[in-house]
C-alpha positions as CSV (number, residue, x, y, z in Angstrom):
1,X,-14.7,11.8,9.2
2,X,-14.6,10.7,12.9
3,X,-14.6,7.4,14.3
4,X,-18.6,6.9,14.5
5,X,-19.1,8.5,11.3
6,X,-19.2,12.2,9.3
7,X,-20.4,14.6,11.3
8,X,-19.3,18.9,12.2
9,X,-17.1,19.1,14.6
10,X,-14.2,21.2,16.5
11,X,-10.7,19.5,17.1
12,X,-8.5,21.3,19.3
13,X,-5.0,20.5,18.0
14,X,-2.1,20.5,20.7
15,X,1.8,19.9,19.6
16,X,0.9,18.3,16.6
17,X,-2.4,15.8,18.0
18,X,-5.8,15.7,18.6
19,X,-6.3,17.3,21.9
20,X,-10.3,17.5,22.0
21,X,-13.2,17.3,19.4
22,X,-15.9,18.8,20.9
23,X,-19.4,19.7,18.7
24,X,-19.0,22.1,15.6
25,X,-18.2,26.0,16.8
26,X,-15.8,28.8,15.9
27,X,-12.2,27.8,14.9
28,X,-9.0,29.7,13.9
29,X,-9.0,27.3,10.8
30,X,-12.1,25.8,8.9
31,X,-12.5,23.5,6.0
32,X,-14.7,24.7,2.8
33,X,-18.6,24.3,2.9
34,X,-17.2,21.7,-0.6
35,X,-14.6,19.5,1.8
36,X,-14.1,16.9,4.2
37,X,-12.1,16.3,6.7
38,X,-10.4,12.6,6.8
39,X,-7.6,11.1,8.7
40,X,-4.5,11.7,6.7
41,X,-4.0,8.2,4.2
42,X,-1.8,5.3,5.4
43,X,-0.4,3.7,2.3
44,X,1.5,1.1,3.8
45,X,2.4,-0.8,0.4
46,X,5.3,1.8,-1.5
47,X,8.4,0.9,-2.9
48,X,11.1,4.1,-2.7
49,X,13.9,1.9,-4.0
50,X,16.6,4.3,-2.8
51,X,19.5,4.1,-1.9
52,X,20.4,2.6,-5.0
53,X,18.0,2.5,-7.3
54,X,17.5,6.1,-6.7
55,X,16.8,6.3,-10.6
56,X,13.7,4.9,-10.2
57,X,12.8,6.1,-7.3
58,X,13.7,8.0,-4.0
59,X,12.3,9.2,-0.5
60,X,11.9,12.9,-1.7
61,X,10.2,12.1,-5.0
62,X,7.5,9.2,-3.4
63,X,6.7,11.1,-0.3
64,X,5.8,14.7,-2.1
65,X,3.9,12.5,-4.3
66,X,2.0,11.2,-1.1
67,X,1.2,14.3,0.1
68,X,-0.2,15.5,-3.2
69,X,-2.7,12.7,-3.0
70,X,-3.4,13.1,1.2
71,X,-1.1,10.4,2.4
72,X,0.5,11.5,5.2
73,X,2.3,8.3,6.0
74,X,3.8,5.5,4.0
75,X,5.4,2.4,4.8
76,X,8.5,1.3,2.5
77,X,9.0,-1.9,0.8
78,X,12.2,-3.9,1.9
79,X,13.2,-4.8,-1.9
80,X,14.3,-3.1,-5.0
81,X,16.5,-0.6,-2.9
82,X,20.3,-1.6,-2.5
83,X,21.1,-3.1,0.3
84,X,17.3,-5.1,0.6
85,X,16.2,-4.1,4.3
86,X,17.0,-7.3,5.9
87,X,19.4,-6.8,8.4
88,X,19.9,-3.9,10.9
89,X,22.5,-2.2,8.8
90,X,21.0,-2.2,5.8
91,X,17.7,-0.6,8.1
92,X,20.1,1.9,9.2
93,X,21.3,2.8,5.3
94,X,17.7,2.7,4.6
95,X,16.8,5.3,7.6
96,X,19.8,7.5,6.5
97,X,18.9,7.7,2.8
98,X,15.5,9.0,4.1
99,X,16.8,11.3,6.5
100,X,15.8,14.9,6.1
101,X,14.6,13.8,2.8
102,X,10.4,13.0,3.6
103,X,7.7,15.0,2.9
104,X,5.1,12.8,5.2
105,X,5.7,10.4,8.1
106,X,8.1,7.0,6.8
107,X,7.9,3.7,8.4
108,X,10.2,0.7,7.1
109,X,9.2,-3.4,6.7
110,X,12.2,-5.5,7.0
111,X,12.4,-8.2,4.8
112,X,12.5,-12.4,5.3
113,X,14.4,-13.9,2.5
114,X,16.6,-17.1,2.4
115,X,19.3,-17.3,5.1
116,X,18.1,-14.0,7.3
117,X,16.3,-16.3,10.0
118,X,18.7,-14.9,12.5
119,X,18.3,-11.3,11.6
120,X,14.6,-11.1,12.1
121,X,14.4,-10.6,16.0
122,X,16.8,-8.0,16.1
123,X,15.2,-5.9,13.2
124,X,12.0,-6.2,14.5
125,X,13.5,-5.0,17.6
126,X,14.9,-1.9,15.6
127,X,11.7,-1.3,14.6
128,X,10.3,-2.6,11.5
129,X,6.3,-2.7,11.1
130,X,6.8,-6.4,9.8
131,X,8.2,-8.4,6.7
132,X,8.1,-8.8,3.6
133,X,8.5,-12.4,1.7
134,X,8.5,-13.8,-1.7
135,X,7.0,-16.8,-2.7
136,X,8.1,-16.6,-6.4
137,X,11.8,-14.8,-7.4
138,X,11.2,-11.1,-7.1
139,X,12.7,-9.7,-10.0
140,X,15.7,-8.6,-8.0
141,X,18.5,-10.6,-7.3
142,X,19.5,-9.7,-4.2
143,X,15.8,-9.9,-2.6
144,X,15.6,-14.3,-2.9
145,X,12.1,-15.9,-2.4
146,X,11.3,-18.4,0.3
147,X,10.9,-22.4,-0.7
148,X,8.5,-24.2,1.5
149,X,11.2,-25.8,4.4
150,X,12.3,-21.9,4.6
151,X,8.7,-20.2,4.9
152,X,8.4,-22.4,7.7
153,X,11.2,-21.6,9.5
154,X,10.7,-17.9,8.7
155,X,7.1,-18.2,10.2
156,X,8.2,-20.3,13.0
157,X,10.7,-17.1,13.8
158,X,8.6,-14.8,13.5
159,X,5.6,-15.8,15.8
160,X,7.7,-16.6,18.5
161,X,8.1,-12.7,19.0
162,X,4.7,-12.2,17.8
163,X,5.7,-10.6,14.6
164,X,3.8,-10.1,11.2
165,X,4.5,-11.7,7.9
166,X,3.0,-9.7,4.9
167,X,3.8,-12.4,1.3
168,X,3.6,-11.8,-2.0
169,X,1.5,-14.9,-3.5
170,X,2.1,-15.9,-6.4
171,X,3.1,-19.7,-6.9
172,X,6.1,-20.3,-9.7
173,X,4.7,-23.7,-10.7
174,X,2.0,-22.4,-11.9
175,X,3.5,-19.4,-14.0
176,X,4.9,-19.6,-17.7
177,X,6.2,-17.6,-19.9
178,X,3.9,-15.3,-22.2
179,X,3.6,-17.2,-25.7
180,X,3.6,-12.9,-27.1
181,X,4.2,-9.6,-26.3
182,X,0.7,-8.4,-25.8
183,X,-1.4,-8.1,-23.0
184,X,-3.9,-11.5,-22.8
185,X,-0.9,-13.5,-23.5
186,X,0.9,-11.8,-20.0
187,X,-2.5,-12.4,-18.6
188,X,-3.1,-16.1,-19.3
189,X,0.9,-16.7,-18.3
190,X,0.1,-15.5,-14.4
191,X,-3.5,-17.4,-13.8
192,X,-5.7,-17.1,-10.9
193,X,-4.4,-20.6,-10.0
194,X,-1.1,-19.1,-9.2
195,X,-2.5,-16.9,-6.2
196,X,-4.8,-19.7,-4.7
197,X,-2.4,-22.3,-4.6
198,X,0.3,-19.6,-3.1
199,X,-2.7,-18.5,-0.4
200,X,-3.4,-22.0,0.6
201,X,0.5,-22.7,1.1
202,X,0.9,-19.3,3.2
203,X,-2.3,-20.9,5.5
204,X,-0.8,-24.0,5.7
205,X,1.9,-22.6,7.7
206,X,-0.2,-20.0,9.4
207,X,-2.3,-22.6,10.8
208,X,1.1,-24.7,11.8
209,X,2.9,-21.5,13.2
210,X,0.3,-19.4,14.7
211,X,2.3,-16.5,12.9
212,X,0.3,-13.6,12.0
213,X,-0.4,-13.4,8.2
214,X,-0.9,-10.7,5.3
215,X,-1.7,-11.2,2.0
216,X,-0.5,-8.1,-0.2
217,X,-2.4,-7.1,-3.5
218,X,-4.6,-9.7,-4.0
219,X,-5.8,-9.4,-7.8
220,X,-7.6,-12.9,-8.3
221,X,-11.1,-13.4,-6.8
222,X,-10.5,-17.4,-6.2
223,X,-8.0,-16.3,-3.2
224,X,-11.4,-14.7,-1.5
225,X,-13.4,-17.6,-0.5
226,X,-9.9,-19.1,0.9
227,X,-9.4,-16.2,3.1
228,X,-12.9,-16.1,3.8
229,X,-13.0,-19.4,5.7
230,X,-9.4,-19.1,7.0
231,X,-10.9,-16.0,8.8
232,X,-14.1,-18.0,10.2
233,X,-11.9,-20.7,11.4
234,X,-9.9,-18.0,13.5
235,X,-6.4,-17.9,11.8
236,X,-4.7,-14.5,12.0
237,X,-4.6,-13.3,8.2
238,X,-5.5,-10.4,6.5
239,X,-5.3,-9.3,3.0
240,X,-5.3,-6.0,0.8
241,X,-5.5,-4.7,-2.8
242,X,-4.9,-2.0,-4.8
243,X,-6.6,0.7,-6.5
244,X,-5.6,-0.7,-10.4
245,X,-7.5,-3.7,-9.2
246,X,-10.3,-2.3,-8.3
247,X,-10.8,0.4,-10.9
248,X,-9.1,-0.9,-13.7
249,X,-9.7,-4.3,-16.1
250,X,-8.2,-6.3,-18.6
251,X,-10.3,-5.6,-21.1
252,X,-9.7,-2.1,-21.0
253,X,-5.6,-2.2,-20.7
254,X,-3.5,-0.2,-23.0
255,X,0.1,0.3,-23.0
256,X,2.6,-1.6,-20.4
257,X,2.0,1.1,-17.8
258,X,-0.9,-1.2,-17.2
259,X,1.7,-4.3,-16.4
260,X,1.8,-5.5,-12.6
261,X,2.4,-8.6,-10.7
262,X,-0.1,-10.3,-10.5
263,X,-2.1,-8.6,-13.0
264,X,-5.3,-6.5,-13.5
265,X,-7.9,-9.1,-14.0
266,X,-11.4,-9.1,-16.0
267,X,-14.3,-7.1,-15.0
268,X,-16.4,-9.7,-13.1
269,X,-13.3,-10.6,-11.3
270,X,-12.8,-7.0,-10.4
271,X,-16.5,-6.7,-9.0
272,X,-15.7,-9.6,-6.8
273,X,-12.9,-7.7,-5.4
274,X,-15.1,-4.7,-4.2
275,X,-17.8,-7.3,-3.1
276,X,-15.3,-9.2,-0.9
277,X,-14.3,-5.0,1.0
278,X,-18.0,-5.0,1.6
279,X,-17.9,-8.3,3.1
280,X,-14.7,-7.3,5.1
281,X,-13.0,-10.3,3.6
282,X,-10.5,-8.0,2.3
283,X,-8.9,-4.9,4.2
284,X,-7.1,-2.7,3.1
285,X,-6.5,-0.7,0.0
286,X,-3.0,0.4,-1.0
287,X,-1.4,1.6,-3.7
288,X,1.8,-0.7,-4.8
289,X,3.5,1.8,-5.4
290,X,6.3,0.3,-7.7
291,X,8.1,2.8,-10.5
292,X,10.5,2.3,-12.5
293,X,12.4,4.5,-15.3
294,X,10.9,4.8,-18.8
295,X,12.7,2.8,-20.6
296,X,12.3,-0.5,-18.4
297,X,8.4,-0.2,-19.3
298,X,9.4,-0.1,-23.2
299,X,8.9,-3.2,-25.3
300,X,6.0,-5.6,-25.1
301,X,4.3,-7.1,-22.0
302,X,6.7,-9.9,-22.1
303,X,9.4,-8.0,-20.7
304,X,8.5,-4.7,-19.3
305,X,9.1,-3.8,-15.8
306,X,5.7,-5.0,-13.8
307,X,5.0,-2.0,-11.4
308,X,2.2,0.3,-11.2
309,X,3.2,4.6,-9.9
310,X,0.0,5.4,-8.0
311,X,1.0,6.5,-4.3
312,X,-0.8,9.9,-5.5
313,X,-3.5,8.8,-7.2
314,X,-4.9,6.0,-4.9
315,X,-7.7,8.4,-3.0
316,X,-9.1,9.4,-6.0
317,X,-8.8,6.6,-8.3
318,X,-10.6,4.3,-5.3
319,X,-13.2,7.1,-4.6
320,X,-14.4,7.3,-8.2
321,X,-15.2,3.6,-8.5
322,X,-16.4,3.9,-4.9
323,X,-19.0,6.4,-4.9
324,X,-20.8,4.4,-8.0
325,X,-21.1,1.5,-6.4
326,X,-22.7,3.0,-2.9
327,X,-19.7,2.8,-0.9
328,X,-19.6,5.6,1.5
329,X,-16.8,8.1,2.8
330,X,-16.4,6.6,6.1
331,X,-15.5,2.9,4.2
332,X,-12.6,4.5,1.9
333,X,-10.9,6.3,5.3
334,X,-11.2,2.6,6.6
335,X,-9.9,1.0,3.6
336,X,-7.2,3.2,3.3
337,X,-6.3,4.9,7.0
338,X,-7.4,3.1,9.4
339,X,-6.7,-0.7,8.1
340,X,-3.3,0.3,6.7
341,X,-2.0,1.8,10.4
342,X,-3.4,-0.7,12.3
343,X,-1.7,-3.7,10.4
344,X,1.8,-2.0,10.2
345,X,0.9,-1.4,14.2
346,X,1.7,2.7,13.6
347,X,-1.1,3.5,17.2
348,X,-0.8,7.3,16.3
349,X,-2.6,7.3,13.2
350,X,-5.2,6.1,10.9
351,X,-8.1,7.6,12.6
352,X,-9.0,11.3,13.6
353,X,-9.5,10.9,17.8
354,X,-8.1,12.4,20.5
355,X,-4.4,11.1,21.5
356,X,-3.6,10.6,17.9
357,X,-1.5,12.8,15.1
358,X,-3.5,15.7,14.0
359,X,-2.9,14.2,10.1
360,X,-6.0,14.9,7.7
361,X,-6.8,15.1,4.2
362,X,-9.4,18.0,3.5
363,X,-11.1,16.3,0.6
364,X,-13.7,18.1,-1.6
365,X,-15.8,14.8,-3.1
366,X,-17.6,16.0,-5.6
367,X,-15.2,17.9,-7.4
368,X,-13.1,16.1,-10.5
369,X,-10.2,16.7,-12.2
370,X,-8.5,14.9,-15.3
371,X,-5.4,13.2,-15.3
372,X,-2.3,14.9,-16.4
373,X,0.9,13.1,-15.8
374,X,3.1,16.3,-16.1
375,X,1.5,17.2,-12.5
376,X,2.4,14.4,-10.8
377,X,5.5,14.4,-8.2
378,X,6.7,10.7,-8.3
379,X,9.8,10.8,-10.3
380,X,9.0,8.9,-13.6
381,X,5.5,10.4,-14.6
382,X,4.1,7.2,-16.2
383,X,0.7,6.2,-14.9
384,X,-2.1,3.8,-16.5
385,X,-4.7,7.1,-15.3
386,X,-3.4,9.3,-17.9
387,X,-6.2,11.5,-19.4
388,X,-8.6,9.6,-17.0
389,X,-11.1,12.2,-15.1
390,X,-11.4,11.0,-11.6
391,X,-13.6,12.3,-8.9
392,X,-12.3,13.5,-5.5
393,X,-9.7,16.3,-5.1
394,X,-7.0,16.7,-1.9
395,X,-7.3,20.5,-1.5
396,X,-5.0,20.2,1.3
397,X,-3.0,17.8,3.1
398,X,-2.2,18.0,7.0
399,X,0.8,16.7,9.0
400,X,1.1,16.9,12.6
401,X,-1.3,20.1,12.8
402,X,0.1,22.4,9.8
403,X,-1.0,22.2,6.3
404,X,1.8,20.4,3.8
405,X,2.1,23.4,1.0
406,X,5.1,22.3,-0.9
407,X,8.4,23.6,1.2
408,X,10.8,21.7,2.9
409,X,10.3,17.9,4.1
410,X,9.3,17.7,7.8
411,X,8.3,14.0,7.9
412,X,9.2,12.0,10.6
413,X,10.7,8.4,10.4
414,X,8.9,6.2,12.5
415,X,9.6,3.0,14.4
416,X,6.4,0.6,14.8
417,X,3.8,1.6,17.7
């Protein structure tokens, strides 16, 4: 899966990147008649949580997980590890938890939260790909959410070094409490409303700031049209979501391993979402990954954990939906390498051309497989896909030239660029 499309082809592979790709001839490795090759997966939306909440969830657990499912890089959430990654410190901690410890390529976001203005230059400077922000509490103490006066101070920060600010929109105001335990009363507590009003504050102070904008997991279809004409009129703001959104819906939820924030949304609302990737309103596709142990999803959907385990499923649960609605190959390796590196600015990969890292995923597309969450490698095996037969298989994921078959980490932790 090139650049300008699937075609055969030769790629000469020199200390771990793409040397040449020259037209299809003999090689000292091929890939099965069945398979194709795509650029390894960027998921640049996963929360690892260690150090210390290492329970739930930790570098060597998350990244074998991603490289069961062909992600051969993934960028860590700031929040729900202990210390939160926002200061250079706590970045340090963060780097030496994952030390030694990752099975694909790591990359870090800092995090912007009330009173870190002064931090943000210097971890940017350290390396981060961006930060992270709240607009609503978290769910973690120690990761606060901005108010309005200190978004645009944060903002204001954070273009002047011609950072990026990735939010999570949600507005409080316009969130209540569930009036039960089941799932359409968690539903109607967290309306649509709640993401546009939290967009249309985050463009506000894009449009005051200049600062360069992301929207993570957009669930609700009355944010498109917002970003749709924040985009014509030139501001600098793009948006994901995530493969429960896109392949899952409300009226089909079961158990709380279904609950996220925001949350899976009705059919028709879910076929917006794959309307608005075919319009390019939205970007990328990324997983969320956000786990948590068993017995924080027990209970009703009124107080389970919200968090969706997916890092390895993302590839197949997307192509599935994909395929059936005429999407192609080449859009899913957009969606969900090429978008994802470019936005957390990581130039080596996200795209198989000479100059970068010699990452792939040897896909076979047509194969499928069912569900069994006894096989999967993050460290709490509780997915919504149980028993669901998906279609796409990883037969083999790639780092840096060699195949990834299980033995010790030899991931990299990256800085961004």
């Amino acid at each position: 899966m090139l650049p300008d499309g699937e075609r055969s082809a030769t790629l000469t592979i020199r200390s771990g990147r793409i040397a040449d790709i020259d037209d299809f001839g003999p090689a000292d490795v091929t890939v099965p008649d069945s398979c194709v090759l795509l650029p390894g997966l960027v998921d640049s939306h996963v929360h690892v949580n260690e150090p210390g909440r290492t329970g739930w969830e930790g570098f060597a657990s998350a990244t074998a997980a991603a490289a069961a499912g062909g992600v051969t890089t993934i960028v860590d959430m700031p929040l729900n590890s202990i210390p939160p990654t926002t200061t250079v410190p706590a970045l340090r901690r963060k780097q030496a938890a994952a030390a030694g410890s990752v099975h694909v390529d790591t990359a870090f976001w800092g995090g912007a939260v009330p009173g870190n203005v002064g931090e943000l230059r210097a971890l940017y400077e350290a390396g981060v790909t961006g930060f992270k922000c709240f607009l609503l509490p978290s769910g973690v103490d120690e990761f606060g959410c901005l108010d309005p006066a200190q978004l645009r101070a944060t903002m204001e920060r954070i273009a002047s070094f011609d950072g990026l600010l990735i939010a999570h929109a949600e507005d409080a105001a316009s969130i209540t409490d569930p009036a039960g335990r089941a799932y359409p009363d968690f539903l109607a507590s967290r309306p649509p409303e709640a993401e546009a009003r939290a967009a249309r504050a985050l463009l506000t102070e894009t449009r005051h700031s200049g600062c360069r904008t992301h929207i993570v997991h957009v669930s609700a279809a009355t944010v498109l049209p917002l970003l749709a004409d924040a985009r014509a009129g030139g501001l600098p703001v793009t948006a994901e979501t995530c493969p429960h959104y896109l392949t899952l819906s409300a009226e089909n939820v079961g158990g709380t391993e279904f609950k996220c924030c925001p949350p899976i949304r009705e059919a028709a609302n879910r076929d917006a979402l794959w309307q608005a990737l075919r319009d390019g309103v939205l970007d990328c596709v990324v997983s969320d990954h956000s786990p948590c142990p068993p017995a924080l999803k027990a209970g009703g959907f009124d107080t389970a954990w919200g968090g969706i385990a997916s890092v390895q499923l993302g590839f197949s649960a997307v192509w599935t939906s994909a395929a059936a609605r005429g999407f192609t190959l080449v859009d899913v390796a957009r969606w969900m390498s090429t978008a994802p590196a470019w936005l957390a600015g990581l130039s080596r990969k996200g795209a198989i051309e000479v100059g970068r890292d010699a990452d792939f995923a040897v896909v076979d597309p047509d194969a499928t497989w069912t569900v069994d969450p006894s096989r999967l490698r993050h460290r709490h095996p509780l997915t919504p896909y149980a028993g669901m037969t998906l279609r796409g298989v990883v037969r083999e994921t790639w780092l840096r030239g060699a195949p990834l078959n299980g033995g010790p980490p030899r991931g990299r932790l990256l800085i961004r660029g």
